[in-house]
KESELUM-510864 format. One record per residue: residue number from 1; x, y, z of N, C-alpha, C, O, CB in turn. Coordinates in Angstrom, 3 decimals, padded with zeros to 6 digits. Each point is the difference from the previous one (the first is absolute). Glycine has a CB too. Example, Ala and Ser with C-alpha at 12.3 -4.5 7.8 and 13.67 -1.06 7.14 Angstrom:
n = 1; n.east = 013.190; n.north = -005.690; n.up = 007.800; ca.east = -000.890; ca.north = 001.190; ca.up = 000.000; c.east = 000.900; c.north = 001.200; c.up = 000.000; o.east = 001.036; o.north = -000.019; o.up = 000.665; cb.east = -002.928; cb.north = -001.154; cb.up = 000.581
n = 2; n.east = 001.542; n.north = 002.223; n.up = -001.966; ca.east = 000.820; ca.north = 001.190; ca.up = 000.060; c.east = -000.770; c.north = 001.090; c.up = 000.730; o.east = 000.509; o.north = 001.108; o.up = 000.169; cb.east = 000.675; cb.north = -001.736; cb.up = -002.314
//
This chain:
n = 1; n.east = -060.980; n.north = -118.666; n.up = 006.930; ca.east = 000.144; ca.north = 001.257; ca.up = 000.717; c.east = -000.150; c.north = -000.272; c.up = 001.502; o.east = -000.856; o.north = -000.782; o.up = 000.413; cb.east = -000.045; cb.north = 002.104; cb.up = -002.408
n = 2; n.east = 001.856; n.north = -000.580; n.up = 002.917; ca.east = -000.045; ca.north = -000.450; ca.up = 001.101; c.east = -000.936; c.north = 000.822; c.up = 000.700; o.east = -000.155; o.north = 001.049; o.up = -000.626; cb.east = 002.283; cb.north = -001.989; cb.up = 000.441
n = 3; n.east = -003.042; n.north = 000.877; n.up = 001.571; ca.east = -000.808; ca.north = 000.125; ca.up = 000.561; c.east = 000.504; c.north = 001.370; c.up = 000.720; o.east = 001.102; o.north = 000.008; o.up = 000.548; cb.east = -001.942; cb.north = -002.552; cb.up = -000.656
n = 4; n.east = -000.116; n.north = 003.882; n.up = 000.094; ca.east = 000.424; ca.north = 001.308; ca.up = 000.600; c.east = 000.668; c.north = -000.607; c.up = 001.576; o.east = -000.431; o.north = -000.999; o.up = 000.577; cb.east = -001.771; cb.north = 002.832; cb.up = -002.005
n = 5; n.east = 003.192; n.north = -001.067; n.up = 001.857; ca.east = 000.231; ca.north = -000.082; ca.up = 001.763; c.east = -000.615; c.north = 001.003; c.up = 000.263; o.east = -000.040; o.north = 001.017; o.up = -000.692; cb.east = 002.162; cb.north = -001.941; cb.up = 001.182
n = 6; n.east = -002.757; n.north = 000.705; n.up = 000.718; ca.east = -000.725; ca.north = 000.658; ca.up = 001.302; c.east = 000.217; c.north = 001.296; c.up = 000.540; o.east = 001.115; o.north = -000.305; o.up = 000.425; cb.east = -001.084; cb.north = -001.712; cb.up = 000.113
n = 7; n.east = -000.116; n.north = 002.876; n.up = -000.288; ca.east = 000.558; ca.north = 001.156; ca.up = 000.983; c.east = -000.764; c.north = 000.415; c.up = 000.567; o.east = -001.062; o.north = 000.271; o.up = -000.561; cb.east = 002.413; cb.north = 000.369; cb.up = -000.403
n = 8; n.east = -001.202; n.north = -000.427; n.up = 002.153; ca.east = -000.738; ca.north = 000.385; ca.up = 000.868; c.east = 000.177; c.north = 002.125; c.up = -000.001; o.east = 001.060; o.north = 000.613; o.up = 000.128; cb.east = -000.678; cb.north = -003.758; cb.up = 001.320
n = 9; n.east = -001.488; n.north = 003.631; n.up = -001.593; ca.east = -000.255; ca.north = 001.449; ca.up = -000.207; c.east = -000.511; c.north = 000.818; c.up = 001.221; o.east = -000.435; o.north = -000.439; o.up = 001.065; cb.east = -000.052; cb.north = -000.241; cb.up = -003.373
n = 10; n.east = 000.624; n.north = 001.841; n.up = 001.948; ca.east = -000.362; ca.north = 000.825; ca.up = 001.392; c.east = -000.708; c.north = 000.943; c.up = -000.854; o.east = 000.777; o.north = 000.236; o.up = -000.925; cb.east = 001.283; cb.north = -000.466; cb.up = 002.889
n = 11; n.east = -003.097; n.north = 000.868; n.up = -002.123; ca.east = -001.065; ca.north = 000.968; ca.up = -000.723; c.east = -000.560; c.north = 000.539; c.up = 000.795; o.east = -000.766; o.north = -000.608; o.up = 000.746; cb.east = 000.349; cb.north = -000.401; cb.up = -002.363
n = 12; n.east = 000.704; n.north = 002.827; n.up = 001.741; ca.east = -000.346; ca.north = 000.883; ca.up = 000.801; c.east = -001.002; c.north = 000.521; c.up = -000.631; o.east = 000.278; o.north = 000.405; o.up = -001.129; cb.east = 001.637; cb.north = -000.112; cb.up = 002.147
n = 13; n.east = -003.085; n.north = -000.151; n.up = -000.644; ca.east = -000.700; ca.north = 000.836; ca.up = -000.484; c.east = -000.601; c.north = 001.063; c.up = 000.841; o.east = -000.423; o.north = -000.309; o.up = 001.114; cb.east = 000.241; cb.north = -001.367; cb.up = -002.544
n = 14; n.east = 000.086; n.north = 003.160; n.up = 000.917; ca.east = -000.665; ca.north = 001.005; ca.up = 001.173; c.east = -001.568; c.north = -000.417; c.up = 000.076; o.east = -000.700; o.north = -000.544; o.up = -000.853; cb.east = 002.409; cb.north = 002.799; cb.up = 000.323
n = 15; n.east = -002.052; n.north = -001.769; n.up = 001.977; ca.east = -001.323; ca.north = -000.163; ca.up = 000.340; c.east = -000.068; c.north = -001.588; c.up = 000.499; o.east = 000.871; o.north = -000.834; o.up = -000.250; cb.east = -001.785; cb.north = 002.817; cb.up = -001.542
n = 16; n.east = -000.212; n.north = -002.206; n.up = 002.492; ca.east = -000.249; ca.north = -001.310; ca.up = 000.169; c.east = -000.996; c.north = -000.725; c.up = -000.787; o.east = -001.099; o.north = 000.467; o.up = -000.299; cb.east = 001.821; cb.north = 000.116; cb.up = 002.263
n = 17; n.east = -000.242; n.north = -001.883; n.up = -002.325; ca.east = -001.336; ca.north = -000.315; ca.up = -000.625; c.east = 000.085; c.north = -000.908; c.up = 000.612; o.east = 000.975; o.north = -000.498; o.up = 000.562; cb.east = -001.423; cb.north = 001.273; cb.up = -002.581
n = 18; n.east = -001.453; n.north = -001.326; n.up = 001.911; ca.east = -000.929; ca.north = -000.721; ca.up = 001.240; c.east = 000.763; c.north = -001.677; c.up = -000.263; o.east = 000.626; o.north = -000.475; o.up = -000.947; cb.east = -003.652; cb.north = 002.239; cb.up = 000.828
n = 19; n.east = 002.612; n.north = -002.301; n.up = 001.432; ca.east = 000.580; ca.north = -001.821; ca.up = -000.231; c.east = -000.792; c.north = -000.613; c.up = -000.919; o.east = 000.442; o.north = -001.057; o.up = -000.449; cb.east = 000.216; cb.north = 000.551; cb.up = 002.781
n = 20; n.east = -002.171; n.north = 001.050; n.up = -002.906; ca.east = -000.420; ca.north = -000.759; ca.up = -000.845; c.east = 000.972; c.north = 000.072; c.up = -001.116; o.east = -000.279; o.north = -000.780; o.up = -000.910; cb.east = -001.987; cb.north = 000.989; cb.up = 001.735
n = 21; n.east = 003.295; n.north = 000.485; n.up = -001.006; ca.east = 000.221; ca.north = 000.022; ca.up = -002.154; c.east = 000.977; c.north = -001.505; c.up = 000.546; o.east = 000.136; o.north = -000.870; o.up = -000.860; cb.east = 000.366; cb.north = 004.497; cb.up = -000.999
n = 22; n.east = 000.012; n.north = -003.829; n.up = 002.983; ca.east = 000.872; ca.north = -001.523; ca.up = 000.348; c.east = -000.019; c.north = -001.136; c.up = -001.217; o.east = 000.947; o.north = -000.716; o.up = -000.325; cb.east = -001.735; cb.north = 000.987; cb.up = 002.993
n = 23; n.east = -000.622; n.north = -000.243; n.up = -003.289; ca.east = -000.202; ca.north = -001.184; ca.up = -000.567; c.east = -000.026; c.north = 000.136; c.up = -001.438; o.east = -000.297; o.north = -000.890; o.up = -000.797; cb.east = -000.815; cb.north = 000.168; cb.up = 002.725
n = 24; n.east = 001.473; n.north = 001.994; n.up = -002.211; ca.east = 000.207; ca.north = 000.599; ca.up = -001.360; c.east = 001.419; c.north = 000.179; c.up = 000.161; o.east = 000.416; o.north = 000.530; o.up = -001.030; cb.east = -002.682; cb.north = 000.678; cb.up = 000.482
n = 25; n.east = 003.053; n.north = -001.376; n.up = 001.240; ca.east = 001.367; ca.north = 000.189; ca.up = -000.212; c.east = 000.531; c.north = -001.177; c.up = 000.548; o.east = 000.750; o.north = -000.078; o.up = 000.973; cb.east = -000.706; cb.north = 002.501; cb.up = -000.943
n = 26; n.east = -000.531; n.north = -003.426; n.up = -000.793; ca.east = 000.432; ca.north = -001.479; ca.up = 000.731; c.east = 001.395; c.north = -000.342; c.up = -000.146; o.east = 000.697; o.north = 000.322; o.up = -000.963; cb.east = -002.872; cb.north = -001.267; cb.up = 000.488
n = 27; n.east = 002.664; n.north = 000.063; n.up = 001.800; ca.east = 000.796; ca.north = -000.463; ca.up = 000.175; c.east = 000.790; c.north = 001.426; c.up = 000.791; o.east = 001.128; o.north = -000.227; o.up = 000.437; cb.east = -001.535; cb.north = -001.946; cb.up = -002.431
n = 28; n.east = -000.130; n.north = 003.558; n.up = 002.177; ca.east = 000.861; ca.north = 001.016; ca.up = 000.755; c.east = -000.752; c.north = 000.252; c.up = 001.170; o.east = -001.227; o.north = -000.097; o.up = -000.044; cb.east = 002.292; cb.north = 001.204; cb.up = -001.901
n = 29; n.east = -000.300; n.north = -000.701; n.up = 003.302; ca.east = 000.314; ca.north = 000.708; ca.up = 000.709; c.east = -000.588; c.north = 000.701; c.up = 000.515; o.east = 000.949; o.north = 000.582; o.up = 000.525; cb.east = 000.214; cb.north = -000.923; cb.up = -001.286
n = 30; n.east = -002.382; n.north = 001.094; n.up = 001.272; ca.east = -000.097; ca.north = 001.176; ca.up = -000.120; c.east = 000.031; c.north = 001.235; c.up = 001.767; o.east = -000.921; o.north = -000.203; o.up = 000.791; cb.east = -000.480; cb.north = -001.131; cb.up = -003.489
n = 31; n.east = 002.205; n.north = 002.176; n.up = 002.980; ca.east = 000.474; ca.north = 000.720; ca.up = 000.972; c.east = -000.383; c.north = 000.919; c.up = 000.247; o.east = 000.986; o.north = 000.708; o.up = -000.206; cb.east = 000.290; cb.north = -001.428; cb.up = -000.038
n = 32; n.east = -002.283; n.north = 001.571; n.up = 000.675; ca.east = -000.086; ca.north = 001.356; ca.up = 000.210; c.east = 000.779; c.north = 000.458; c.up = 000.728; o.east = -000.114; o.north = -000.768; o.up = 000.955; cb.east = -001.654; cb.north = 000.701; cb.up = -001.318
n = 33; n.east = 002.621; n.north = 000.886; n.up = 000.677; ca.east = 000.478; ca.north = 001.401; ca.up = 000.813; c.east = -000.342; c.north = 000.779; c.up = 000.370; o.east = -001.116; o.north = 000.322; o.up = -000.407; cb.east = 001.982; cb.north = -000.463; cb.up = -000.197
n = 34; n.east = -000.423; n.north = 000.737; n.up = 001.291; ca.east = -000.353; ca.north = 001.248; ca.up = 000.850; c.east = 000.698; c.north = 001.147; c.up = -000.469; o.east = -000.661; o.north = 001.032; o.up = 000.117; cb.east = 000.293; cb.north = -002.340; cb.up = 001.832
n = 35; n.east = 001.351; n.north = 001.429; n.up = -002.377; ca.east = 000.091; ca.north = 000.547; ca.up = -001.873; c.east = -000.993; c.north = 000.737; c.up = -000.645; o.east = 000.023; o.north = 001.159; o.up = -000.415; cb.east = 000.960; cb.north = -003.102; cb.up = -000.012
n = 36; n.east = -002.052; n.north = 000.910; n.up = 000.401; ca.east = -001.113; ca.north = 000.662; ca.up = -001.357; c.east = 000.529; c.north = -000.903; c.up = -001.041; o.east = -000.245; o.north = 000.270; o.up = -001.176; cb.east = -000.086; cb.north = 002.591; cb.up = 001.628
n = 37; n.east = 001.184; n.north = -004.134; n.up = -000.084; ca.east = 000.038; ca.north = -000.689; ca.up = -001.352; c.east = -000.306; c.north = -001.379; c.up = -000.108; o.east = -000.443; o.north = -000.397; o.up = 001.078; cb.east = 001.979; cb.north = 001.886; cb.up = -001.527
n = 38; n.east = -001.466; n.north = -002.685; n.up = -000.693; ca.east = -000.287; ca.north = -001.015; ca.up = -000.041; c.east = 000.939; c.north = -000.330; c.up = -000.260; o.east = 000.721; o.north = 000.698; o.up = -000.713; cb.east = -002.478; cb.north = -000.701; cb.up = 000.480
n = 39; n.east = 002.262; n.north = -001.551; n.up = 000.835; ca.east = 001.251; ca.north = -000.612; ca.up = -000.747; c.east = -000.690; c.north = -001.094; c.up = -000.262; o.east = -000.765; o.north = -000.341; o.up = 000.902; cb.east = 002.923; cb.north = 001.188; cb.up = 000.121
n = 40; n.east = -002.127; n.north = -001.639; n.up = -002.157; ca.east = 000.257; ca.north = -000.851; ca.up = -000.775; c.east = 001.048; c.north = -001.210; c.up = -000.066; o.east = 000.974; o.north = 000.047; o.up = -000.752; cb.east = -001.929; cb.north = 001.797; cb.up = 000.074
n = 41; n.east = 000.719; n.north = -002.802; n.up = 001.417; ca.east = 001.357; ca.north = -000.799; ca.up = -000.141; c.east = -000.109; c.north = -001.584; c.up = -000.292; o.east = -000.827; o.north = -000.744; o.up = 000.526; cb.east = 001.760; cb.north = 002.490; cb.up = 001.146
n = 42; n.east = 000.211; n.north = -002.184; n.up = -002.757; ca.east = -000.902; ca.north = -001.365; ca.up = -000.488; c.east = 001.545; c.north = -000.175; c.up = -000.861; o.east = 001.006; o.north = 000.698; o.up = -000.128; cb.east = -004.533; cb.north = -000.313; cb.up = -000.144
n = 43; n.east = 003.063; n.north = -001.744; n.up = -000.222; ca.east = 001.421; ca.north = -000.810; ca.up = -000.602; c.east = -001.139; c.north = 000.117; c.up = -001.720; o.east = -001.176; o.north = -000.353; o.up = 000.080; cb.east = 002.883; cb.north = -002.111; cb.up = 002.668
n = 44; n.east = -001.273; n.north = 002.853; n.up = -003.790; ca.east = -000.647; ca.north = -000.127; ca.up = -001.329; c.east = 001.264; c.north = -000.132; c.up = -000.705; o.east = 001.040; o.north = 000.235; o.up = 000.616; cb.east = -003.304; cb.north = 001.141; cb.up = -000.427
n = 45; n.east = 002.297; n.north = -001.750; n.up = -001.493; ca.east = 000.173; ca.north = -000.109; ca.up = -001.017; c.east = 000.310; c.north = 001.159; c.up = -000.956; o.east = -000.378; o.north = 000.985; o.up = 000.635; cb.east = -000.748; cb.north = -002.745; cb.up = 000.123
n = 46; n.east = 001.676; n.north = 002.245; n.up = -002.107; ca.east = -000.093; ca.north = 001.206; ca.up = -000.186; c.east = -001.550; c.north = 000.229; c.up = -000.676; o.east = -000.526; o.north = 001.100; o.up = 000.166; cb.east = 003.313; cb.north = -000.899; cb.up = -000.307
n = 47; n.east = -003.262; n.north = -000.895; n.up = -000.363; ca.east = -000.745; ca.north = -000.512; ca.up = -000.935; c.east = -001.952; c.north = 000.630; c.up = 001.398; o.east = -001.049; o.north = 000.642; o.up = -000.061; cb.east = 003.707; cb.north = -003.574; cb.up = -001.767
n = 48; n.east = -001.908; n.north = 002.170; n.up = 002.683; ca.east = -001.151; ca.north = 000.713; ca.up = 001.026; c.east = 000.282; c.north = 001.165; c.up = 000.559; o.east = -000.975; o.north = 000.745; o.up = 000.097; cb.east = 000.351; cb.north = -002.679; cb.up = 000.524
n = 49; n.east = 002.002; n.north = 002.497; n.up = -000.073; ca.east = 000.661; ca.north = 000.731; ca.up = 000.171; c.east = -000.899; c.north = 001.875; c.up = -001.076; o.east = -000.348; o.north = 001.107; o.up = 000.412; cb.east = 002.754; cb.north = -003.906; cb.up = 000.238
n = 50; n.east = -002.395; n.north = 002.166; n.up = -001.956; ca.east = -000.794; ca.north = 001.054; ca.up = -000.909; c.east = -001.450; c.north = 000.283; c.up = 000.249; o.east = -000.387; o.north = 001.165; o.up = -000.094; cb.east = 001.866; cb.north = -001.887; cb.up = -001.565
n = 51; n.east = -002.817; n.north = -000.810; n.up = 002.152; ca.east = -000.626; ca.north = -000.120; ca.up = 000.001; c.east = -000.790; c.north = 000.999; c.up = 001.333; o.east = -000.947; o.north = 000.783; o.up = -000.089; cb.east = 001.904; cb.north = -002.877; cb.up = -001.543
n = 52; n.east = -000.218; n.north = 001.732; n.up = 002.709; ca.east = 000.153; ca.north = 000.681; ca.up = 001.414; c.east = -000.197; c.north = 001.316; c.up = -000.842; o.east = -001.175; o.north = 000.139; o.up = -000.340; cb.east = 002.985; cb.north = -001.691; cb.up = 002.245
n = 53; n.east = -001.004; n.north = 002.508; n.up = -002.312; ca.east = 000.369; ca.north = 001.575; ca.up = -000.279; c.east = -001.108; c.north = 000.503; c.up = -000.555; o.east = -000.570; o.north = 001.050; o.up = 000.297; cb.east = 002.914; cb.north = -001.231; cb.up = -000.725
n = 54; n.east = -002.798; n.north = -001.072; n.up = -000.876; ca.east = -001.439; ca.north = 000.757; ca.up = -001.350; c.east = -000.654; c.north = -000.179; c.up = 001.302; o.east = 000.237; o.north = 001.098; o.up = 000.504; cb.east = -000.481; cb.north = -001.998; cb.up = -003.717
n = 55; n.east = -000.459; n.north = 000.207; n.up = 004.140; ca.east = -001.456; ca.north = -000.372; ca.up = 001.193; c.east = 000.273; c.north = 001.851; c.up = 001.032; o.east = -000.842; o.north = 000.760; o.up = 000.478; cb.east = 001.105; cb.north = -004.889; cb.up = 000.120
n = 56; n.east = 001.281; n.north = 004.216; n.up = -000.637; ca.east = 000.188; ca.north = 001.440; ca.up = 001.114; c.east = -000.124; c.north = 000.802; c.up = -000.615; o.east = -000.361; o.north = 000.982; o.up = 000.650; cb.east = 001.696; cb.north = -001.388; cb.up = 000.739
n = 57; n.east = -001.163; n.north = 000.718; n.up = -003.104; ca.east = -000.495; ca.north = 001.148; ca.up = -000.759; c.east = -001.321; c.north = -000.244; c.up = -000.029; o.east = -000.696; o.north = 000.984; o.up = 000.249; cb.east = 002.576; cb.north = -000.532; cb.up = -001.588
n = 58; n.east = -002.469; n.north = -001.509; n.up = 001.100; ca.east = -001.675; ca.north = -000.221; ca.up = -000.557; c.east = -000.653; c.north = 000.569; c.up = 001.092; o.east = -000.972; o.north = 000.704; o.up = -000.273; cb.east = 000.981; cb.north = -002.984; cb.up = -001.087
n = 59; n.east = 000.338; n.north = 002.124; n.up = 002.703; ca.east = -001.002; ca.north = 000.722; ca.up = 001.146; c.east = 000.772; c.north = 001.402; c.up = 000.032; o.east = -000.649; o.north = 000.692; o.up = 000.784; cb.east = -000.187; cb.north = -002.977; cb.up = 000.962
n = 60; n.east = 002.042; n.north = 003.113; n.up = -002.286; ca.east = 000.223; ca.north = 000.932; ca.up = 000.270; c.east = 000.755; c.north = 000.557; c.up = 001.606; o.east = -000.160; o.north = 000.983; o.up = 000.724; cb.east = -001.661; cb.north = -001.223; cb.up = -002.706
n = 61; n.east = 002.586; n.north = -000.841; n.up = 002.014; ca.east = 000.610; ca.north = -000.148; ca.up = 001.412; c.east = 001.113; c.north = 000.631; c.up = -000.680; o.east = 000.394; o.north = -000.259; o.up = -001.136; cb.east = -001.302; cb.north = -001.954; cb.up = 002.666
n = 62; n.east = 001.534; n.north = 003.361; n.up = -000.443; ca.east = 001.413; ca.north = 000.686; ca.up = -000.284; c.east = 001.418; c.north = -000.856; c.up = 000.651; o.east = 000.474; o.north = -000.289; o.up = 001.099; cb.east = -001.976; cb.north = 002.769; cb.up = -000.991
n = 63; n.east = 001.752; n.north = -002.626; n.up = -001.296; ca.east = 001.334; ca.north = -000.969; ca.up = 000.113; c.east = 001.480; c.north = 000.637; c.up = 000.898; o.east = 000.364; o.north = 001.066; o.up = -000.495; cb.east = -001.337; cb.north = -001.995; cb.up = -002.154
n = 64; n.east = 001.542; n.north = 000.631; n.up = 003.422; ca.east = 000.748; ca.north = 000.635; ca.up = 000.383; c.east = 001.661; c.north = -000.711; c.up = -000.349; o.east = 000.987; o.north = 000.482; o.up = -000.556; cb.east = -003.151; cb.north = 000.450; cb.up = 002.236
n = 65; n.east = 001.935; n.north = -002.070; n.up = -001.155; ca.east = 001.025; ca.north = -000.967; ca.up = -000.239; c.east = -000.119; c.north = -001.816; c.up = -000.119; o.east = -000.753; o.north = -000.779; o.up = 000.585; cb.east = 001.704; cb.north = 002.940; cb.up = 000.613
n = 66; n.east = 000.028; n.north = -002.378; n.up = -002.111; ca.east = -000.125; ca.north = -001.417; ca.up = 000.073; c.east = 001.335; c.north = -000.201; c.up = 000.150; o.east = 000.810; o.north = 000.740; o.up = -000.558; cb.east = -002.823; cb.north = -001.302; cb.up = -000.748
n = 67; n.east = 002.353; n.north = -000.386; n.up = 002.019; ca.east = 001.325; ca.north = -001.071; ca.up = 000.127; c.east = 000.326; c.north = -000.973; c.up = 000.198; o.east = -000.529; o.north = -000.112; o.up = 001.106; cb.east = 000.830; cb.north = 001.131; cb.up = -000.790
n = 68; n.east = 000.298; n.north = -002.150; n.up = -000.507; ca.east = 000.669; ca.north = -001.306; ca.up = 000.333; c.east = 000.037; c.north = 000.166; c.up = 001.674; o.east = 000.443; o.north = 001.090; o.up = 000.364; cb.east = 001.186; cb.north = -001.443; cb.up = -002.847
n = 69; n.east = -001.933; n.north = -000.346; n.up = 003.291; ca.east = 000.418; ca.north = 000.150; ca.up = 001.252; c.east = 000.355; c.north = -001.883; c.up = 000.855; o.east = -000.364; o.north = -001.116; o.up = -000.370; cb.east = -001.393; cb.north = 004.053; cb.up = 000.255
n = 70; n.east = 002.423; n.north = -002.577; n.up = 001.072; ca.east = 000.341; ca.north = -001.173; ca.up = 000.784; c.east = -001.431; c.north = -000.708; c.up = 000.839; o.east = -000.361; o.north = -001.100; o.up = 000.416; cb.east = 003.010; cb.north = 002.345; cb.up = -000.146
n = 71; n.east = -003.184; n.north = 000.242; n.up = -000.342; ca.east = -001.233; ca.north = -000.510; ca.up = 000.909; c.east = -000.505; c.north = -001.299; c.up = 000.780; o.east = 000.469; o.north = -000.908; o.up = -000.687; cb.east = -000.847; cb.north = 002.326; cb.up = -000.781
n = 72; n.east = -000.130; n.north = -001.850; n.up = 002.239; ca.east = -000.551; ca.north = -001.439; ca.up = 000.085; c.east = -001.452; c.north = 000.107; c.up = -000.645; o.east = -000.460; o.north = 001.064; o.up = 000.416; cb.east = 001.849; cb.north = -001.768; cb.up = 001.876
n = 73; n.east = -001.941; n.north = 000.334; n.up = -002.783; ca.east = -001.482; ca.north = -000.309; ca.up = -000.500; c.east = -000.737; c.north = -001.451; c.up = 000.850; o.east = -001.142; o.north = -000.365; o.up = -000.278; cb.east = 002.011; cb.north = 001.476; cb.up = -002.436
//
């Protein structure tokens, strides 16, 4: 079986959350705005890609959007 490819993601979430969760959402990104929102941005796997989403339901963070993006990371 060949090895997942990479994508790099963009995950909006409303509200800000603090730079400590950084190390609970390893390997991402993390952006506050002036918005009122958080972006999320990181190259995962789908496999982490899922893992990321259960950690943003488990704290109860309101999901707004996720996408594939060009981003630079």
């Amino acid at each position: 079986m060949q090895a997942e490819q990479r994508t790099v993601y963009e995950i909006c979430l409303a509200g800000h959350l603090d730079y400590q969760w950084r190390d609970w959402f390893e390997g991402m990104t993390l952006f506050q705005h002036q918005d009122g929102t958080t972006r999320l941005i990181g190259a995962v796997d789908q496999a982490g890609l899922h893992g990321i989403l259960k950690k943003i339901r488990d704290i109860g963070a309101p999901l707004i959007f996720v996408m594939p993006t060009d981003k630079e990371i």
